[in-house]
C-alpha positions in Angstrom: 35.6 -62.1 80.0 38.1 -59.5 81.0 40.1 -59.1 83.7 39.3 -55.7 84.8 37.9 -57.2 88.0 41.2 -57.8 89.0 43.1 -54.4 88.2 40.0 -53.3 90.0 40.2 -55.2 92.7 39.2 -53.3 96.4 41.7 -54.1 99.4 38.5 -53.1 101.4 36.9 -56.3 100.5 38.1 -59.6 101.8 39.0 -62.1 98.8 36.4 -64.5 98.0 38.8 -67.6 98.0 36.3 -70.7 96.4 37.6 -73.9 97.9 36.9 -77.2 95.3 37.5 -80.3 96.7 36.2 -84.5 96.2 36.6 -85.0 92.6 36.2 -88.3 90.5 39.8 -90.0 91.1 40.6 -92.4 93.3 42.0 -89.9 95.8 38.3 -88.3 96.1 38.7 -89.0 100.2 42.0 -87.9 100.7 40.9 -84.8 98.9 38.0 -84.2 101.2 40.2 -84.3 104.6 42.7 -82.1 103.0 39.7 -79.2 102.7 38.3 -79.9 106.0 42.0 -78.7 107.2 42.3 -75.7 104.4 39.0 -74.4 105.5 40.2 -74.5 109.3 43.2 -72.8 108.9 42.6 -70.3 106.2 42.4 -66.7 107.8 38.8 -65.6 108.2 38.9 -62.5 108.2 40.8 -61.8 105.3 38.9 -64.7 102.9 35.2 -64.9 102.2 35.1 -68.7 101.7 32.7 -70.9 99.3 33.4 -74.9 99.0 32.4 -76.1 96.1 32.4 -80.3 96.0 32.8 -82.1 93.1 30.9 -85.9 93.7 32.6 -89.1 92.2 30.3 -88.7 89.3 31.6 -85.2 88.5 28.6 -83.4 89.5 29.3 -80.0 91.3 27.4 -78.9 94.1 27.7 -76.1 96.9 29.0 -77.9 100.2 26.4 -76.5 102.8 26.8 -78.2 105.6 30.8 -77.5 105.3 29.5 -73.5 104.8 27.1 -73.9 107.7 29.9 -75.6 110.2 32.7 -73.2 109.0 30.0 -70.5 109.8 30.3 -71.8 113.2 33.6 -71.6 114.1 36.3 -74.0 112.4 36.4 -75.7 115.4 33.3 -77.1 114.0 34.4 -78.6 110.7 34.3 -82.3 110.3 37.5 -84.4 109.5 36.4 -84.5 106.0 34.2 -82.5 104.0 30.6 -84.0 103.0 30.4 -84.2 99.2 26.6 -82.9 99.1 24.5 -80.2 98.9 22.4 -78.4 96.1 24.1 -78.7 92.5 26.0 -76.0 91.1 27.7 -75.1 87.9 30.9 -74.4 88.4 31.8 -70.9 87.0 28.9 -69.0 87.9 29.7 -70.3 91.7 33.2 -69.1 90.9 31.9 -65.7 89.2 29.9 -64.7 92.0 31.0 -62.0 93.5 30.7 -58.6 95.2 31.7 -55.3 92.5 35.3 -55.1 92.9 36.0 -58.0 94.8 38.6 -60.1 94.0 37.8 -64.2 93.5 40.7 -66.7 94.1 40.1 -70.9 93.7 42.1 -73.3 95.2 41.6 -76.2 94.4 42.4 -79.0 96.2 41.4 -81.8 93.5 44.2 -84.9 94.1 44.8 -86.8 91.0 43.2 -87.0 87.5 40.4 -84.9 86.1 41.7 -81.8 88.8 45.5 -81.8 89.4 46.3 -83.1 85.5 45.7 -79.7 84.1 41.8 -80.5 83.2 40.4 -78.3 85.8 43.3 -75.5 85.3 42.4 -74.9 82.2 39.0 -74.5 82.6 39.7 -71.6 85.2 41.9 -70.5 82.5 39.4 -69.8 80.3 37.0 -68.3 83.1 39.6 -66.1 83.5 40.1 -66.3 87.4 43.1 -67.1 89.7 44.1 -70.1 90.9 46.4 -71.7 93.3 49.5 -73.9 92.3 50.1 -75.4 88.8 48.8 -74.0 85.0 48.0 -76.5 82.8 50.9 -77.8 81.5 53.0 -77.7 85.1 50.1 -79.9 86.1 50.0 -82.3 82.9 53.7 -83.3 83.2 53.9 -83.5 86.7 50.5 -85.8 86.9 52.1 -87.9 83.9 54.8 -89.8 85.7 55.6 -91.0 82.3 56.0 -88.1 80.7 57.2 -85.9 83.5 60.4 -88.4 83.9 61.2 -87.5 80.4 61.2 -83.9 80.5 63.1 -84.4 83.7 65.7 -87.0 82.0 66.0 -84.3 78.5 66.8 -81.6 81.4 69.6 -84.3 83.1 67.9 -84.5 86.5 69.0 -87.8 88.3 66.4 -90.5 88.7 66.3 -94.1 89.3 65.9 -96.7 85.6 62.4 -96.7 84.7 60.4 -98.0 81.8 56.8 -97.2 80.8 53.8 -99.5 79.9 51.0 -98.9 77.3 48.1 -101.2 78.0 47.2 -101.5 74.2 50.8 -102.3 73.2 51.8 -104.2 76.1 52.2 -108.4 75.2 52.4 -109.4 78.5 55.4 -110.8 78.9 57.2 -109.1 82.1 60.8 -111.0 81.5 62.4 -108.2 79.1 61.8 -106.1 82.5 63.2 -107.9 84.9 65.8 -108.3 82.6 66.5 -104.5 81.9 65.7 -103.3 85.8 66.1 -105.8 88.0 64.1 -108.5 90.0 62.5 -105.8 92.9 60.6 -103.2 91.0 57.9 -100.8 92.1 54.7 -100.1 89.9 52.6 -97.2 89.5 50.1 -95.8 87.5 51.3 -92.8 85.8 48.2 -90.8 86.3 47.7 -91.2 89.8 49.1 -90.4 93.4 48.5 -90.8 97.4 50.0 -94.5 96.1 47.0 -95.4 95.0 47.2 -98.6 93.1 51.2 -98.6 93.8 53.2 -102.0 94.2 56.6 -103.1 95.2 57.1 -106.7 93.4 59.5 -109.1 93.5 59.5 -111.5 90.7 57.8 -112.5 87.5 54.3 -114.0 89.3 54.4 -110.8 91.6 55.4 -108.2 88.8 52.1 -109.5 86.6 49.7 -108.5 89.3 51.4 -105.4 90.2 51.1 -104.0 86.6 47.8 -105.7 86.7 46.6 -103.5 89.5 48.0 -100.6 88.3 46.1 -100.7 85.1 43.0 -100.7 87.2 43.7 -96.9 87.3 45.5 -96.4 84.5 46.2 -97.4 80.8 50.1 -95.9 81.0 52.3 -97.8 83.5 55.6 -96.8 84.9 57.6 -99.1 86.5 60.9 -98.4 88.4 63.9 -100.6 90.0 63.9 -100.9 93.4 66.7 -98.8 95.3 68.1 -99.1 98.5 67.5 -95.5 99.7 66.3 -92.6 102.2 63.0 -91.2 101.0 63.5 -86.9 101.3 61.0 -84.6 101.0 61.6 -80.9 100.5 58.4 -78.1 99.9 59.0 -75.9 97.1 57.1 -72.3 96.9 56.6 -69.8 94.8 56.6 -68.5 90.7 59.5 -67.1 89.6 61.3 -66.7 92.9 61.4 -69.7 94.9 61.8 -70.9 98.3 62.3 -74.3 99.4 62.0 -75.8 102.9 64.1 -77.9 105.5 64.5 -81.8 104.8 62.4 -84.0 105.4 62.8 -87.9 105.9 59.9 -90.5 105.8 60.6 -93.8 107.2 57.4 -95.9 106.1 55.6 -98.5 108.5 55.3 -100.9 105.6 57.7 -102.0 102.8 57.3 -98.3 101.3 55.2 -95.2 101.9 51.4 -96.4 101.1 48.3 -94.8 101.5 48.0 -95.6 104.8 51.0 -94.6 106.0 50.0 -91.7 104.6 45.9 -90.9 105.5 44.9 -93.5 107.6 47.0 -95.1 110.2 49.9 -92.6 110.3 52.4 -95.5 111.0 55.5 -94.0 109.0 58.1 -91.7 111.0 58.4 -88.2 109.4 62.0 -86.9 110.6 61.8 -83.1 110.5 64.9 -81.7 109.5 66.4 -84.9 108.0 69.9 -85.4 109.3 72.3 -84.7 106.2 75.1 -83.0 105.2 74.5 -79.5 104.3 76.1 -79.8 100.9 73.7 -82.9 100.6 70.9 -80.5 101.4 72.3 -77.9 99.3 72.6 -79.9 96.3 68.8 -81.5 96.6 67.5 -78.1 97.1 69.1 -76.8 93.5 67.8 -79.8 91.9 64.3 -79.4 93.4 64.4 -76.1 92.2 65.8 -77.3 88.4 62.9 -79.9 88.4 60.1 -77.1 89.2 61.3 -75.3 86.9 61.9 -78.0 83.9 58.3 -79.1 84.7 57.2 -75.5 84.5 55.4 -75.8 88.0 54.3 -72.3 89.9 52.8 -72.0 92.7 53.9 -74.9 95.0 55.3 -78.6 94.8 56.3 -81.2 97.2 59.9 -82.5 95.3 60.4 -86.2 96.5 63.7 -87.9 96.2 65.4 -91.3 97.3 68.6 -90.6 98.1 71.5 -93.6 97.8 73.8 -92.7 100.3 76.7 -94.7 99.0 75.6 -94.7 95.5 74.0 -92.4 93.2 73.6 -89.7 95.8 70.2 -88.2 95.4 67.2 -89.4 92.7 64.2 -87.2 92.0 61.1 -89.5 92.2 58.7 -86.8 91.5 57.1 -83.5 92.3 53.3 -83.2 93.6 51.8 -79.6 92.3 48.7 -80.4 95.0 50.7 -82.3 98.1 48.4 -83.3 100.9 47.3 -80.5 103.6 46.1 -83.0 106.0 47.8 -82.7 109.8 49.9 -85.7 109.0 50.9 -84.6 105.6 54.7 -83.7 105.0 54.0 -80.5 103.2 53.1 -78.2 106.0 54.9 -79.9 108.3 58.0 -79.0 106.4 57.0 -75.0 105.9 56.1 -75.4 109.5 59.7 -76.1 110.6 61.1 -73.8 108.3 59.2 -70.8 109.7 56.0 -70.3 107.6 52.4 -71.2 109.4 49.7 -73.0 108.0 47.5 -70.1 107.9 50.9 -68.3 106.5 51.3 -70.3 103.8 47.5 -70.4 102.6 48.1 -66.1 102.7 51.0 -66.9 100.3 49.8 -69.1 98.1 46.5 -66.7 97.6 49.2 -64.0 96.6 51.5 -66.4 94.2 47.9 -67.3 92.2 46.9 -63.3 91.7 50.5 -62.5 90.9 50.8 -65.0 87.9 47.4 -64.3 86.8 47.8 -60.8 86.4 51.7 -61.2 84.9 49.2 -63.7 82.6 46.5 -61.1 82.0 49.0 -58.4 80.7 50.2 -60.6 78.1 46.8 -61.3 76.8 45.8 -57.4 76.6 49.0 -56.5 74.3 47.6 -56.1 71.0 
């Protein structure tokens, strides 16, 4: 394929912006609201919009009834998008197109097998823009094992952590309470929306975290517990950057779970956290440090704990495809900091043609 499409591109033609959502993780739901609220928002009359589902057994198929309700009005979308509809293959649905009109995909794919770089880099070879992370961006940031070592080898702060092999690990949880403490959190390192997360205190309790966690995963990270503020900062852009306002999440439960987070909306979100501007300051250049390290375009969510009387601030992670749901903190952040919903959907459309074409011109040198 080439991309003369693209140089070709009409502005008389509204971009055809394919929106794929459900996948086969574990965050398959939380994908589908996020899409419902994409499709809403996204400007009509500049996008052509396809949704494209992918069902829990990786099937693709064209999302009609989302098409059908969108064609109504957005007002008519459901909370969440139906995974169903006639099957598809993916790239000819993405290929489809108009002469001259330009094709965009966002996906919106939470978790493995769509935000770990899998579904990037078939788009790469299709040869078609997408929104947020390339592959490798979205491996190390997926890979909570990996990405805290490329984020250690490039000296940003983060709390002790060790990681756990399934095959190799012998069971025997004492060497890690001995080396981080007796309150630890768990997590799969291929996973997010904190699924199959754990806070345990303990020997007995540390067992079944990593135990639970290895229902989703056959790498395990485990982290000390900290006592901390949880700040969130949105982070835009490819080569030049923006990042948002401050935000602070105080959880409803013992830390910031899925439910906090999708279903019940317990936790407080604090929109601009109260801190010291050189506080801010300094978060903001290491959010931008750890996009960067991680090779991230596009967009990220950077989450930190910060120790107020300690440490000072401790990257957790960045999130290359943060939640778009009304609750979720990475609109509501752009929001306060001057950009739109609709806005930021425009921008992030812009940031996936500029890279691919900065992309494309390398590949045509001969």
């Amino acid at each position: 394929m080439t991309d003369s499409a693209d140089r070709d591109a009409s502005p008389d033609l509204p971009i055809r912006l394919v929106v794929l959502f459900g996948g086969q993780s574990a965050e398959h739901d939380v994908s589908c609201t996020t899409a419902a609220h994409v499709l809403a928002a996204a400007n009509g009359g500049h996008y052509e919009i396809s949704a494209i589902g992918i069902t829990k057994e990786g099937a693709f198929v064209y999302a009609e009834e989302a098409m059908a309700a969108l064609a109504d009005g957005s007002r008519s979308l459901p909370a969440a998008l139906d995974v169903s509809g006639p099957a598809t293959d993916l790239l000819p649905a993405v290929m489809s197109k108009e002469a001259g009109q330009q094709v965009v995909v966002l996906p919106l794919l939470h978790g493995p097998l769509g935000e770990d770089g899998t579904v990037q880099g078939l788009l790469e070879l299709a040869n078609v823009p997408y929104v947020g992370a390339g592959v490798l961006g979205s491996a190390l940031t997926m890979d909570k094992a990996k990405g805290k070592e490329v984020l250690g080898a490039a000296g940003i702060p983060q709390t002790r952590w060790l990681t756990i092999h399934e095959p190799l690990w012998d069971t025997n949880v004492e060497p890690i309470i001995d080396e981080l403490g007796q309150v630890l959190f768990v997590k799969p390192a291929n996973m997010g929306s904190s699924v199959g997360v754990s806070r345990a205190s303990g020997a007995v309790e540390l067992r079944a975290a990593i135990d639970k966690a290895l229902r989703y995963d056959e790498w395990v990270v485990v982290e000390e517990a900290v006592d901390a503020r949880e700040i969130e900062f949105a982070v835009l852009g490819n080569t030049e950057l923006s990042v948002s306002v401050p935000g602070e999440i105080i959880p409803g439960a013992d830390f910031y779970d899925y439910e906090d987070k999708y279903v019940d909306g317990a936790a407080q979100l604090v929109i601009p956290a109260v801190l010291p501007p050189d506080v801010v300051d300094q978060m903001q250049a290491l959010a931008v440090d750890a996009y960067r390290a991680l090779r991230v375009e596009g967009m990220a969510r950077a989450d930190f704990l910060y120790e107020e009387n300690g440490r000072g601030p401790l990257l957790n992670e960045l999130n290359t495809i943060p939640g778009f749901t009304p609750i979720s903190m990475y609109p509501k952040l752009w929001e306060a900091s001057g950009k739109s919903y609709p806005k930021l959907i425009d921008e992030l459309v812009e940031l996936a043609i500029d890279r691919h074409q900065r992309r494309a011109a390398k590949r045509r040198v001969s």
